[in-house]
C-alpha positions as semicolon CSV with decimal commas, in nm:
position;residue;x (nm);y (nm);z (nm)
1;X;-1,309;-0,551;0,190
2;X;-1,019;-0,687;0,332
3;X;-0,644;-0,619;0,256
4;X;-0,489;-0,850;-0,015
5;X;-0,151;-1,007;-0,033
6;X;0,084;-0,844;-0,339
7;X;0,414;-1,028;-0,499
8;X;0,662;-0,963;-0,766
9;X;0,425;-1,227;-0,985
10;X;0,110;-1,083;-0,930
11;X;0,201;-0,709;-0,890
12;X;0,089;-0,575;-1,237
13;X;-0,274;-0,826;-1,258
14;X;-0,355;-0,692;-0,906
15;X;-0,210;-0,312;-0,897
16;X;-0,127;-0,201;-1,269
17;X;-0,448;-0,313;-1,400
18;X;-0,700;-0,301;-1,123
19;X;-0,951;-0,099;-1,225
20;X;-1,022;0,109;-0,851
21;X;-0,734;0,284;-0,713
22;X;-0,496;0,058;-0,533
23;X;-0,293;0,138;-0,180
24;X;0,020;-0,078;-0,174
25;X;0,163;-0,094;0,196
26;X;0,552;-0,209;0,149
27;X;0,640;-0,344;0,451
28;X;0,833;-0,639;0,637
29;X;0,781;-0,866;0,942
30;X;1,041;-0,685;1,150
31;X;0,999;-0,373;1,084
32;X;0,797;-0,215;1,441
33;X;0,611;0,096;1,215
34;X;0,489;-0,149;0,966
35;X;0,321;-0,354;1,248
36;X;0,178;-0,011;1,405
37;X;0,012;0,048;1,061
38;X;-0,122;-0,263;0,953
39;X;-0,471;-0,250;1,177
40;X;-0,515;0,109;1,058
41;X;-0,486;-0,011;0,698
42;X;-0,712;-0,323;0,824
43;X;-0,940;-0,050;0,967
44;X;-0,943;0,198;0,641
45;X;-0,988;-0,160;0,413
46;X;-1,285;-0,280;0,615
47;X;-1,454;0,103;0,592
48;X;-1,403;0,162;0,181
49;X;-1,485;0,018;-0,115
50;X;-1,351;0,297;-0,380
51;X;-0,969;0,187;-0,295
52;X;-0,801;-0,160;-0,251
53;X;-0,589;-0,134;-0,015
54;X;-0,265;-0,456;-0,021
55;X;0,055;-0,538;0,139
56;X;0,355;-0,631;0,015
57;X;0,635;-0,793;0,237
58;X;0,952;-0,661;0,064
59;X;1,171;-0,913;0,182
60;X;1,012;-1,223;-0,037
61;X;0,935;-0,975;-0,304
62;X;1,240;-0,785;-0,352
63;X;1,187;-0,651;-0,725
64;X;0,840;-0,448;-0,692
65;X;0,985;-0,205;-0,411
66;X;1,326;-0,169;-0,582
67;X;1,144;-0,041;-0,927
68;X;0,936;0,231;-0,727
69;X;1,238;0,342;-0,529
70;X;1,131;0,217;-0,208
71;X;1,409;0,294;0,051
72;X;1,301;0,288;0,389
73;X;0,946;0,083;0,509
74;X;0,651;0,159;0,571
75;X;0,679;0,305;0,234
76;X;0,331;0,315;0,083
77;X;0,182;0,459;-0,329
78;X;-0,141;0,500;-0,456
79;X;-0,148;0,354;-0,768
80;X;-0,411;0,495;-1,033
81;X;-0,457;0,348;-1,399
82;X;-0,105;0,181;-1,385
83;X;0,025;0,457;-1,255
84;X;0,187;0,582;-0,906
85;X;-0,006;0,921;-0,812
86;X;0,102;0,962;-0,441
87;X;0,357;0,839;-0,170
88;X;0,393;0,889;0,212
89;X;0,633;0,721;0,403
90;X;0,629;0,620;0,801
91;X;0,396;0,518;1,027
92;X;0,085;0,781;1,034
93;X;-0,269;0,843;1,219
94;X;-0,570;0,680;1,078
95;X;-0,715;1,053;1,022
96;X;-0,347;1,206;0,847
97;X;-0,389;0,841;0,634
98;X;-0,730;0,944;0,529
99;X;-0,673;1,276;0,467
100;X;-0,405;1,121;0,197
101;X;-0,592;0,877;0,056
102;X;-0,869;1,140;-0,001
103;X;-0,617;1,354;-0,176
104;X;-0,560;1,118;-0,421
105;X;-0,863;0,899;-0,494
């Protein structure tokens, strides 16, 4: 499965109410981290099918981030039956990302 593309409009159809855990990456174009993490989130996509993992560029979509608090990219949440269950901020190792992910699916 491959990563999908998250806005403001579509946040709650896509996250909120998906019914498999969802992994939203908040990132932006310029932002070096975010760039480092992207394949590994690629990577982790392409190897699972009991989390969707999707991206949303903060800079078009302004209002998502701000209502979760996001402060500082690459911020990313677990989201579980509408809700947020776990956080981790900055760029990580595909195992330490794993070893989150597991913790919360």
């Amino acid at each position: 499965m491959a990563t999908i593309t998250i806005t403001d409009d579509n946040f709650e159809a896509e996250v909120l109410k998906s019914d498999k855990p969802v992994l939203v990456d908040f990132w932006a174009p310029w932002c070096g981290p975010c760039k480092m993490i992207g394949p590994v989130l690629e990577q982790i996509s392409g190897e699972r099918d009991d989390i969707v993992i999707a991206k949303m560029d903060i800079d078009e979509n302004p209002e998502t981030p701000t209502s979760f608090g996001v402060r500082s990219i690459p911020t990313m949440l677990i989201f579980k039956g509408g809700e947020a269950v776990a956080t981790t901020m900055g760029a990580k190792p595909k195992a330490q990302l794993e070893q989150w992910i597991n913790s919360a699916v």
